[in-house]
C-alpha positions as CSV (number, residue, x, y, z in Angstrom):
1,X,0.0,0.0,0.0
2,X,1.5,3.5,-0.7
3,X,0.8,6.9,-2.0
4,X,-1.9,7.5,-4.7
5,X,0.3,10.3,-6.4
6,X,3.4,9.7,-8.9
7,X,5.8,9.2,-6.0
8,X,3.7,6.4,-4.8
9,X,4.2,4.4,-7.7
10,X,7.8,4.9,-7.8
11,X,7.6,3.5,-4.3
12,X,5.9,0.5,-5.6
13,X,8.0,-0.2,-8.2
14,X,10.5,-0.6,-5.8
15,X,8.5,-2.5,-3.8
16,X,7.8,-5.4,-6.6
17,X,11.3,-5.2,-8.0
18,X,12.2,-6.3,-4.2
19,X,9.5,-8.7,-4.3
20,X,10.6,-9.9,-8.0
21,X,14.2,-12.0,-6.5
22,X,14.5,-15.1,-5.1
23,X,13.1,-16.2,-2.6
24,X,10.1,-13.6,-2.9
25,X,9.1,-14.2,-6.1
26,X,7.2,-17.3,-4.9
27,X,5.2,-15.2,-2.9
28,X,3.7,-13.4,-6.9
29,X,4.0,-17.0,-8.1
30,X,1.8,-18.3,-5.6
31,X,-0.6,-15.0,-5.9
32,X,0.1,-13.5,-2.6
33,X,1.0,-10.0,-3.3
34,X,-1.5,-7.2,-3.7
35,X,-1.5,-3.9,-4.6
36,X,-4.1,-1.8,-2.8
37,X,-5.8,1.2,-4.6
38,X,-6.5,4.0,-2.3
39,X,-8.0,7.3,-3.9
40,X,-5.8,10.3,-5.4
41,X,-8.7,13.1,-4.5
42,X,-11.5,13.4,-2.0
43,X,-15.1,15.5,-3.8
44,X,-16.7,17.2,-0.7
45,X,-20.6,17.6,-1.2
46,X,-22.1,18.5,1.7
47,X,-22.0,16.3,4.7
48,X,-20.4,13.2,1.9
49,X,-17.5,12.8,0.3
50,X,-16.9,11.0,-3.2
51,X,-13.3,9.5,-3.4
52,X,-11.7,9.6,-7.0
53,X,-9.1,7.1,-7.7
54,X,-6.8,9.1,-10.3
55,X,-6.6,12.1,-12.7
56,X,-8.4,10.2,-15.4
57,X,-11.1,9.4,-13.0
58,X,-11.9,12.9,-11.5
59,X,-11.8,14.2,-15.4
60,X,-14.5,11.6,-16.1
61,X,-16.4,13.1,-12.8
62,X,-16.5,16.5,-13.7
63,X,-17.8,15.3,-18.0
64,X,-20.0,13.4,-16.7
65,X,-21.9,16.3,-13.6
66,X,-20.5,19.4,-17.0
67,X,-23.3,19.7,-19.8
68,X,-21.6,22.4,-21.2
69,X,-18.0,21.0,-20.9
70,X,-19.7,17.9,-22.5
71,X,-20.2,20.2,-25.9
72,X,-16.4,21.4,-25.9
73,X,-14.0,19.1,-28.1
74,X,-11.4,16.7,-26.1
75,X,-8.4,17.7,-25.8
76,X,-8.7,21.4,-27.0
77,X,-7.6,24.5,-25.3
78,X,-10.9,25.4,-25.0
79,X,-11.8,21.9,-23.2
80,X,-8.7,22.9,-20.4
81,X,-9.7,25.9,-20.1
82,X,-13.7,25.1,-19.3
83,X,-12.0,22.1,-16.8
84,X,-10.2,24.0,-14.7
85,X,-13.2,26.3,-14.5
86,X,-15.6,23.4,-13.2
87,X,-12.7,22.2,-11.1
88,X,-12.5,25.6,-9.1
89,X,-16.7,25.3,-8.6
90,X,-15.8,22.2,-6.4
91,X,-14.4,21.4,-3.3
92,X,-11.5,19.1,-4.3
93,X,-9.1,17.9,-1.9
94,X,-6.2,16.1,-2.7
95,X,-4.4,13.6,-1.1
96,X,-0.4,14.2,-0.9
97,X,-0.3,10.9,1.3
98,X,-1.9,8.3,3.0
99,X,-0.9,10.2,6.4
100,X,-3.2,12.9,5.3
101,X,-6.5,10.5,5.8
102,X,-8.3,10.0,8.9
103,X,-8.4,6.1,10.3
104,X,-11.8,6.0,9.2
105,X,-11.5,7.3,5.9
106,X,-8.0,4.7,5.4
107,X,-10.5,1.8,6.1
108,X,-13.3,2.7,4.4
109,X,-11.7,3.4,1.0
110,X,-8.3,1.1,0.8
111,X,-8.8,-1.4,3.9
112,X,-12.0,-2.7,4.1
113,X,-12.0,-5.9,2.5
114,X,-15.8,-5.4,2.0
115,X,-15.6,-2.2,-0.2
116,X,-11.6,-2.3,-1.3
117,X,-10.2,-2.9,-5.0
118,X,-7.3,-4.7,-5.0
119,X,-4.2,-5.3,-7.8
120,X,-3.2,-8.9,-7.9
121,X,0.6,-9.0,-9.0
122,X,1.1,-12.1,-11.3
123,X,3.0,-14.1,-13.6
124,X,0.5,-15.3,-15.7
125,X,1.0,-14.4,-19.5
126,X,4.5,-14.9,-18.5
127,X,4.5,-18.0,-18.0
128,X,2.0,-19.2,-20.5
129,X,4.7,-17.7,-23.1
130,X,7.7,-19.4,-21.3
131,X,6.0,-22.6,-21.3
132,X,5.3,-22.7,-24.9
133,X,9.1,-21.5,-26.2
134,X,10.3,-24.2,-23.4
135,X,8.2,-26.6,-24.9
136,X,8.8,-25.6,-28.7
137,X,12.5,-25.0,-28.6
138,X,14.0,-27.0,-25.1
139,X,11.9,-30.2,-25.3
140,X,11.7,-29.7,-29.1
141,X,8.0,-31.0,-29.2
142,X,6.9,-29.7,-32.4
143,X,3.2,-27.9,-32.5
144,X,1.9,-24.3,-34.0
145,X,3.6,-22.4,-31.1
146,X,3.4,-18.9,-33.0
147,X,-0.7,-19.1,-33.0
148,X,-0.4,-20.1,-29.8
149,X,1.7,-17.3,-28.7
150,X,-0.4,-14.8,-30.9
151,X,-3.3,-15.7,-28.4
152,X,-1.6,-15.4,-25.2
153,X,-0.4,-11.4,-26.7
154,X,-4.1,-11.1,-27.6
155,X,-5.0,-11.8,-23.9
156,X,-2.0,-9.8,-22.6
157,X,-3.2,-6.3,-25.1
158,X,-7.1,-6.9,-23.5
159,X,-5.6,-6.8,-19.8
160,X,-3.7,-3.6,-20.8
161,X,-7.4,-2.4,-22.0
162,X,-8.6,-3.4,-18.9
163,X,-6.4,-1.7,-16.4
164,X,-6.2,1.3,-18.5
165,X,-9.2,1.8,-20.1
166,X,-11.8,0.9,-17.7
167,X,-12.0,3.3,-14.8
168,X,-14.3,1.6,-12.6
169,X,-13.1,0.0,-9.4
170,X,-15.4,-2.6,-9.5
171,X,-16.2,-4.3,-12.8
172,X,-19.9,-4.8,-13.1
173,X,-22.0,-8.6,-13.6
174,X,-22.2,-8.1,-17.7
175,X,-18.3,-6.9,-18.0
176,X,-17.1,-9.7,-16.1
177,X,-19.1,-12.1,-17.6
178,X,-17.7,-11.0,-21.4
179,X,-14.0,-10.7,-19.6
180,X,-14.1,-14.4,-17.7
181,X,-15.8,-15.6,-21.0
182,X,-13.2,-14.6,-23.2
183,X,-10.4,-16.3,-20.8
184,X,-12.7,-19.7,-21.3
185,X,-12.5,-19.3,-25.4
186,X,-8.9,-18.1,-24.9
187,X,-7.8,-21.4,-23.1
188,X,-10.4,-23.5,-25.5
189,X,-8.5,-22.3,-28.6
190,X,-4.7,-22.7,-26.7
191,X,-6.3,-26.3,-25.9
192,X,-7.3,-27.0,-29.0
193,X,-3.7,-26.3,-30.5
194,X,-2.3,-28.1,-28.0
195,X,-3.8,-31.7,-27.7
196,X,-7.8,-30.5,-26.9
197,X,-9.6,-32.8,-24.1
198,X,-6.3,-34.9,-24.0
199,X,-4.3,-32.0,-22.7
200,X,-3.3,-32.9,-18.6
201,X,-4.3,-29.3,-18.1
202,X,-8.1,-29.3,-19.1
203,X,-9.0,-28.6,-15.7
204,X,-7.9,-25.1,-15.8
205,X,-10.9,-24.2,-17.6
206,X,-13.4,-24.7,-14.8
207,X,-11.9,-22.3,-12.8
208,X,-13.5,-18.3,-15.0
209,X,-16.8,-21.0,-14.0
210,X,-16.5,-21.5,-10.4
211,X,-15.3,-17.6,-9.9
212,X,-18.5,-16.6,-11.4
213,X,-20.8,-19.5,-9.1
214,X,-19.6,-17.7,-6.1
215,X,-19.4,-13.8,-6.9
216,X,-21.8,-12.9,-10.4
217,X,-25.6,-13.5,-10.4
218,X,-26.7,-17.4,-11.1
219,X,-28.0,-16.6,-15.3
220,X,-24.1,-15.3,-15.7
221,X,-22.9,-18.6,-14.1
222,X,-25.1,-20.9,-16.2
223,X,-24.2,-19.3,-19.4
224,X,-20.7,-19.5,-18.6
225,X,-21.0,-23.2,-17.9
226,X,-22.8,-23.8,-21.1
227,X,-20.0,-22.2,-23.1
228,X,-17.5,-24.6,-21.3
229,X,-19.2,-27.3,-21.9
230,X,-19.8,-26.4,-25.6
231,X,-16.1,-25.9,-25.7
232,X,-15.1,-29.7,-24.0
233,X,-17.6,-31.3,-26.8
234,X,-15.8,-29.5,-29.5
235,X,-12.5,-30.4,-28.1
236,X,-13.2,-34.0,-27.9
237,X,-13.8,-34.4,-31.6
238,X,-11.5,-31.7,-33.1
239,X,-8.2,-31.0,-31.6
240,X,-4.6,-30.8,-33.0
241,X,-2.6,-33.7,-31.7
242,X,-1.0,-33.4,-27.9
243,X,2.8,-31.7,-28.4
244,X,5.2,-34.9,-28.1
245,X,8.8,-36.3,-29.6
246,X,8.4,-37.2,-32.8
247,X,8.8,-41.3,-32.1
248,X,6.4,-40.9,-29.8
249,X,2.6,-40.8,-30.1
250,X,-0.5,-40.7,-27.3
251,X,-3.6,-42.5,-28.3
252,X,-6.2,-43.5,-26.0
253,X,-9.3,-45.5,-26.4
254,X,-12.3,-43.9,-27.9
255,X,-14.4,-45.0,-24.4
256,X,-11.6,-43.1,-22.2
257,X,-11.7,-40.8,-24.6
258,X,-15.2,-39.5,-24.1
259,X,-14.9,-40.4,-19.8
260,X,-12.8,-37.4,-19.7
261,X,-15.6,-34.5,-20.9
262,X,-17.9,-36.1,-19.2
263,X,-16.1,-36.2,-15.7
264,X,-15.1,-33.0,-16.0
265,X,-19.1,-31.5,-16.7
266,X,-19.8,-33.4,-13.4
267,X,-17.1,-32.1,-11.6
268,X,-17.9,-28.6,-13.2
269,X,-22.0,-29.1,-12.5
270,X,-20.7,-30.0,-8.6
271,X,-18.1,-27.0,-8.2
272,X,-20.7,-24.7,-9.6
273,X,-23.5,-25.4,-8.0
274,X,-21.6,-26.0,-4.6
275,X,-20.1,-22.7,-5.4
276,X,-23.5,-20.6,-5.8
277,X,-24.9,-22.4,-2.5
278,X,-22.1,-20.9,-0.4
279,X,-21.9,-17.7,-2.6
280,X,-25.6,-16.9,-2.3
281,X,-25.5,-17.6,1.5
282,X,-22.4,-15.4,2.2
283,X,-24.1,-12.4,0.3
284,X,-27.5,-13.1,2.1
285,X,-25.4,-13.0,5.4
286,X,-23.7,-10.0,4.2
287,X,-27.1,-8.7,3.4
288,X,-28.3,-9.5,6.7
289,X,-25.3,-8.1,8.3
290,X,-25.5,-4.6,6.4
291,X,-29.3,-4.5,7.6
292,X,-28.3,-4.7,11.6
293,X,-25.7,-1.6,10.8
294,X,-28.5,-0.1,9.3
295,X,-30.7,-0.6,11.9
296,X,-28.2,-0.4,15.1
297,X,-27.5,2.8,13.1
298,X,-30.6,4.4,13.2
299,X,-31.0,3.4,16.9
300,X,-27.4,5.3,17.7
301,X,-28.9,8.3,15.9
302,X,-31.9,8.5,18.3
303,X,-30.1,7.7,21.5
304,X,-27.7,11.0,20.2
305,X,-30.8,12.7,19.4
306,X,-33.1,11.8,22.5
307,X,-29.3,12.7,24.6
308,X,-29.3,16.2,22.8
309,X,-32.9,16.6,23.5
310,X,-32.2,16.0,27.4
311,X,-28.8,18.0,27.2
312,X,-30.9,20.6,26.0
313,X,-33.5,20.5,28.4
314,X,-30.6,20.6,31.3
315,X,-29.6,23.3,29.6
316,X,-32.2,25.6,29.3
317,X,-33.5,25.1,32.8
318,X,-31.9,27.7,34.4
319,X,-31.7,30.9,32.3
320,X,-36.1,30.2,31.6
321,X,-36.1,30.0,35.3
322,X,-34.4,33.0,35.0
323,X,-36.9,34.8,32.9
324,X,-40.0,33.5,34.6
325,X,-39.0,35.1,37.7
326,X,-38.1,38.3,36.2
327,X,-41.5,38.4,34.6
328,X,-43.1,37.4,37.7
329,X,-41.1,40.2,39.8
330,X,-42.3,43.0,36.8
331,X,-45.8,41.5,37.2
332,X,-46.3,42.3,40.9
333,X,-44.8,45.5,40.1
334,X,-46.6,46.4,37.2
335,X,-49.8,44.3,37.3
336,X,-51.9,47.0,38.1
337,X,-50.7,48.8,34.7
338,X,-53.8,47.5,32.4
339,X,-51.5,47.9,29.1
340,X,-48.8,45.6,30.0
341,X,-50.8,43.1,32.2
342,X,-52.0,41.2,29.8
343,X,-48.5,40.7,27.7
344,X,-47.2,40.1,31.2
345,X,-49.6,36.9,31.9
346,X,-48.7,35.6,28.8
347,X,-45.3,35.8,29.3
348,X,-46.3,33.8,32.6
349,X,-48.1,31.0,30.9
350,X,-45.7,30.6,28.2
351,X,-42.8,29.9,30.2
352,X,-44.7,27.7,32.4
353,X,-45.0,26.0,29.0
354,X,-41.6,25.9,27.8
355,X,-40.7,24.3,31.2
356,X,-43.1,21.6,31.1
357,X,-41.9,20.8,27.3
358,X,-38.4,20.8,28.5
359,X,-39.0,18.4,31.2
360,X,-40.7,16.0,28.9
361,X,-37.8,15.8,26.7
362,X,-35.1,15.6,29.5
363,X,-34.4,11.8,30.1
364,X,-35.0,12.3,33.7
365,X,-36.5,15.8,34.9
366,X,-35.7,14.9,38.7
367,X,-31.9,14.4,38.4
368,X,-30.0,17.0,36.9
369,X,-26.6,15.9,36.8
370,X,-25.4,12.6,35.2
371,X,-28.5,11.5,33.7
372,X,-27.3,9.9,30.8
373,X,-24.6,7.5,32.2
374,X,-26.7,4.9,33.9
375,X,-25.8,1.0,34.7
376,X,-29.1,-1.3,34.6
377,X,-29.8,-5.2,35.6
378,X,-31.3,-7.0,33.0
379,X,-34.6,-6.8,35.3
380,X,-34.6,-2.8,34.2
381,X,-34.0,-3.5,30.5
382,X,-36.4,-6.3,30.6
383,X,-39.1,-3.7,32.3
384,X,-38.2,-1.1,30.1
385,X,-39.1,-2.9,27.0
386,X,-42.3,-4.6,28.5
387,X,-43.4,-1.1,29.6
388,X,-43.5,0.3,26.0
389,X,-45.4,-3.3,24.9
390,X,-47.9,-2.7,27.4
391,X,-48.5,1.0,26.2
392,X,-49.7,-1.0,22.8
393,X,-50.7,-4.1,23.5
394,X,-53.5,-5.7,25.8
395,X,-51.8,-8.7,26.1
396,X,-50.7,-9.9,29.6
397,X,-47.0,-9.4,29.8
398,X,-45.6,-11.6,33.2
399,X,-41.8,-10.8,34.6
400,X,-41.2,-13.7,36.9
401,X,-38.3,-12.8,39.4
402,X,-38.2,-15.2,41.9
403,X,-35.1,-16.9,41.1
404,X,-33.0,-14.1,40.2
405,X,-30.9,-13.9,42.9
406,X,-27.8,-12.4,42.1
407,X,-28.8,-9.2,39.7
408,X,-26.0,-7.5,37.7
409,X,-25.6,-4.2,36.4
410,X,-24.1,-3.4,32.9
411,X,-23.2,-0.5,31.2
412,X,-26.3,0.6,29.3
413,X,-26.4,-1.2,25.5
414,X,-28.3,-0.5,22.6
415,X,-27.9,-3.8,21.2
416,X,-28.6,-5.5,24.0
417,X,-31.7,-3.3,24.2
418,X,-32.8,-4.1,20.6
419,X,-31.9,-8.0,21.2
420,X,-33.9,-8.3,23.8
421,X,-37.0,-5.8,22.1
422,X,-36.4,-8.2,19.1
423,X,-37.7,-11.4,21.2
424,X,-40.2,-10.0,23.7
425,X,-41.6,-8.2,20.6
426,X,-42.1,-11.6,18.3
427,X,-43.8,-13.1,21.7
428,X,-46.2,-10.4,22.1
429,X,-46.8,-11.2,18.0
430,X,-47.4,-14.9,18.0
431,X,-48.9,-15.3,21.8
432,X,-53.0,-15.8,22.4
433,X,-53.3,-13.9,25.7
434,X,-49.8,-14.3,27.9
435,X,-46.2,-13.5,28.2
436,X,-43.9,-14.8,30.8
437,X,-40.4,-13.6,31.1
438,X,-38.3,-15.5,33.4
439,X,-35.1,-14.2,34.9
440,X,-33.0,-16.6,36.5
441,X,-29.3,-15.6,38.3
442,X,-27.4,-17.5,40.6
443,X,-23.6,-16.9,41.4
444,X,-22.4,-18.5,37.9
445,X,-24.7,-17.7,35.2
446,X,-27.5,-15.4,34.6
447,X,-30.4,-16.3,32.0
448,X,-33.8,-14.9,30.5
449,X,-36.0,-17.3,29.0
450,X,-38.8,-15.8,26.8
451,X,-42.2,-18.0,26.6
452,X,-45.6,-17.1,24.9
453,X,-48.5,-19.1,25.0
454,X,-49.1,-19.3,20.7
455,X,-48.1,-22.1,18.0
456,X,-44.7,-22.2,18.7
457,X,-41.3,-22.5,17.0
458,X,-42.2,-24.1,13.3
459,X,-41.0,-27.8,14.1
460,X,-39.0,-28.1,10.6
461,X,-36.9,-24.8,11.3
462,X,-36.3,-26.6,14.7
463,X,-35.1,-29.7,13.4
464,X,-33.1,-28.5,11.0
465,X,-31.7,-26.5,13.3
466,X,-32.5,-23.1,10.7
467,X,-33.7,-20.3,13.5
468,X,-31.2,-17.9,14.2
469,X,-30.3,-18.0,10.3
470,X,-31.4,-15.1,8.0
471,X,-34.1,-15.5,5.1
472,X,-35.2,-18.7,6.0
473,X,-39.1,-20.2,5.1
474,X,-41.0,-22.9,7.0
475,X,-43.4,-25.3,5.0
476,X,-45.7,-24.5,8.0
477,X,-48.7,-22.7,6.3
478,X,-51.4,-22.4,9.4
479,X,-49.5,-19.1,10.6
480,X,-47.4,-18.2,7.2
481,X,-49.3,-15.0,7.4
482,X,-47.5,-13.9,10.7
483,X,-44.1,-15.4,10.0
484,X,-41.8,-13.4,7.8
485,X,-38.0,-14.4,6.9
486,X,-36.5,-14.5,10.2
487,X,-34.6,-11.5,10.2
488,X,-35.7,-10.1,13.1
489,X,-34.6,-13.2,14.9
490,X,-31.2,-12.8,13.0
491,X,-30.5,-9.3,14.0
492,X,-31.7,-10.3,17.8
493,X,-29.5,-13.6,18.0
494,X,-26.5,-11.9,16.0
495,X,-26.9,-8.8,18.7
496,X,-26.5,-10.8,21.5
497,X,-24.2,-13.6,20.7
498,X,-22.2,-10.3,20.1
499,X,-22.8,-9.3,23.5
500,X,-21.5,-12.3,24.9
501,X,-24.8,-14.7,25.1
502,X,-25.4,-17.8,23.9
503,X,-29.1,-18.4,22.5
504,X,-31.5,-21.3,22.4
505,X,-35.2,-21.7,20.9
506,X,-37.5,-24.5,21.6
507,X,-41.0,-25.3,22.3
508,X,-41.9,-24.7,25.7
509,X,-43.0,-28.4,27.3
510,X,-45.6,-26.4,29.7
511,X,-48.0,-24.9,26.9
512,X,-46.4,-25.2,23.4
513,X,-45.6,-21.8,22.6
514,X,-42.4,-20.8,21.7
515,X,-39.4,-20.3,24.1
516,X,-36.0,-18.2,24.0
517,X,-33.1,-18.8,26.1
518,X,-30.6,-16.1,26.6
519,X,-27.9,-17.1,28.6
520,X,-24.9,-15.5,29.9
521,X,-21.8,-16.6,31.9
522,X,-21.6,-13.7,34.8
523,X,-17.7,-13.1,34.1
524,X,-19.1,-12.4,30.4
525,X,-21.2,-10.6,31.8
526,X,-19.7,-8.0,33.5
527,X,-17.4,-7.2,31.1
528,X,-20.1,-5.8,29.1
């Protein structure tokens, strides 16, 4: 990782030549160098910021937000002139070095593997074109090398295109499909002058497949596995013989002949399909994931707002004290003066007012120092939730404390807050009449099991072991109406089980109805 700017890549250019000698160079062999890709200029609009990789890039930006730059021929004074023009307009920052960003903005643009664009350094058209002279020239088996190096320059000229011509950090589903695509007709032609499904490096052309199973949509993956099938029929029938001394000749029967396609589909059908399974489930975890940031996001940004509201509040106490006692001091003295009485009243009542107002908004009008730092038991988060259920609800909501013995107080969570809503709220949707909440504490663990009295947990997510898991469906169609995709149960388990607690869901043996177990190992628990 260095600099965006020109010195940056002299840097790096250091850095691989290093990396180029003995015994490094197994490290790029083996595909374990990367170049990161962090951004040259920062766009500031407003409360965001648009990062811009290069020169080329932010040029691109400004054509593309410029109508009337868009008019002016490329390349003419009159084009440089209009550019630096909308260039001054905006707020452009650039970025000397990577010392000049903030952590966050480090991460988020060059180091978070979940947004990052990465440079993997390689050998690869290298060594196709070594292997062919050293087969050609050293081992003298004959073959058409010179088509066969024509196509490896081919593929070498549309990587330069690539890095060079296409701007965008990330490569979108269509352009990846045509790019992988072409690498599959470009090792089916190099196979096909090179000994065709008889080649001991067949294989290789599964691989543009199985990439695409696990990161471009399933239609790209299929069509790519058509084409490579397409490709192993032809090159089981037409194919220039494998490269080999001249005494020497490979033939195998017709029946293993036609085994080796066909192994190679199954294998292919296998990796692929295995390959979009765990694909599609990573990105519908990652989907998941992004949806508790979003939502534990929004929750911050009330807590800061309902905090502001009550730091406000504390505020503002004491200079509209202030004023309601000058206006009730000016009021005895002047409260005989009919003019001003009146305007004097209301100055009464509308201070009053404001008061009141303020005290709603404060967290806690009776305390006015340290209201916002607070350490609760799980018995005050547990009543805090059930109070705002009952405000709503006219179901019976019952907090059973009699074996909660040893009560511990935590710093004040939101997720543990939102974990714990996520339950108690799903009870109070699936339940008939009653909610029990049971909180249980000795001197080793502490535990709150959540029970309704409805259908309880669908038995085929249970056996299968499925709740807790995002986007899931049951086969259970009596209450498919109520149930949605468990996310809710997601964000509730994954919140927790961050916080430390391990989760269980069963079928309560008493009544039926579902039940939750949330428990916690008191050492865990007080380092919350």
């Amino acid at each position: 990782m260095t600099d965006a700017d020109v010195d940056g890549s002299h840097i790096r250019a250091l850095l691989l030549t290093f990396f180029n000698n003995k015994p490094f160079n197994k490290l790029i062999e083996n595909g374990h160098v990367y170049l990161a890709q962090p951004p040259l200029f920062k766009i500031n609009k407003g409360s965001k910021g648009i990062y811009i990789k290069d020169e080329k890039e932010l040029e691109k930006y400004i054509l593309n937000n410029s109508k009337e730059l868009k008019n002016i021929k490329k390349g003419s004074k009159d084009f440089e002139k209009k550019l630096q023009e909308e260039k001054s307009k905006i707020s452009i920052q650039r970025f000397k070095g990577l010392g000049e960003m903030n952590p966050e903005e480090l991460w988020n643009t060059t180091l978070n593997p979940e947004t990052r664009s990465l440079l993997q350094v390689q050998y690869a058209y290298t060594g196709q074109i070594i292997t062919i002279l050293i087969v050609q020239f050293i081992l003298e088996y004959n073959f058409k090398y010179l088509i066969c190096i024509s196509i490896v320059f081919l593929s070498i000229l549309t990587n330069i295109n690539l890095q060079f011509k296409i701007q965008q950090n990330q490569l979108n589903n269509t352009t990846s499909s045509i790019y992988l695509s072409y690498d599959i007709l470009q090792l089916g032609v190099l196979f096909f002058f090179t000994g065709g499904i008889t080649n001991p490096f067949i294989f290789l052309i599964l691989i543009p497949a199985v990439f695409s199973s696990q990161y471009l949509h399933f239609i790209s993956s299929i069509i790519l596995v058509f084409l490579i099938i397409a490709i192993l029929i032809i090159l089981t029938f037409f194919f220039y013989e494998l490269p080999h001394p001249g005494e020497l000749h490979f033939h195998a029967p017709d029946y293993y002949l036609y085994s080796i396609p066909l192994s190679i589909v199954i294998g292919l059908i296998f990796l692929v399909y295995f390959g979009f399974k765990f694909g599609e489930e990573s990105r519908i975890r990652k989907k998941a994931y992004d949806k508790i940031q979003e939502l534990m996001a929004k929750e911050n940004e009330l807590l800061s707002l309902g905090g502001q509201a009550a730091a406000a509040a504390h505020s503002l106490g004491t200079p509209l004290s202030t004023i309601l006692l000058t206006v009730t001091e000016l009021q005895k003295e002047f409260g005989n003066n009919h003019k001003i009485s009146k305007d004097l009243d209301l100055l009464i009542s509308q201070s009053k007012r404001c008061r009141e107002i303020l005290q709603k908004l404060s967290l806690n009008p009776q305390i006015d120092d340290e209201f916002l730092n607070t350490n609760l038991s799980l018995n005050d988060y547990v009543n805090e939730i059930v109070r705002s259920y009952q405000e709503i609800s006219k179901k019976e909501f019952v907090i059973d404390l009699e074996n909660y013995k040893n009560p511990i107080s935590i710093s004040k969570s939101v997720e543990i807050i939102y974990g714990l809503r996520n339950f108690i709220g799903n009870a109070n949707k699936f339940s008939k009449r009653k909610i029990e909440i049971l909180l249980i504490s000795d001197s080793k663990y502490t535990i709150i099991k959540v029970r309704d009295d409805g259908p309880g947990f669908p038995t085929d997510l249970i056996d299968k072991q499925k709740l807790g898991e995002p986007y899931i469906r049951t086969y259970n169609q009596e209450n498919i109406s109520k149930y949605g995709l468990g996310l809710g149960t997601f964000i509730g388990k994954t919140l927790l089980e961050k916080n430390l607690a391990n989760i269980n869901f069963n079928n309560s043996k008493e009544n039926k109805g579902a039940e939750v177990t949330i428990k916690w190992d008191n050492k865990d628990l007080k380092k919350i």
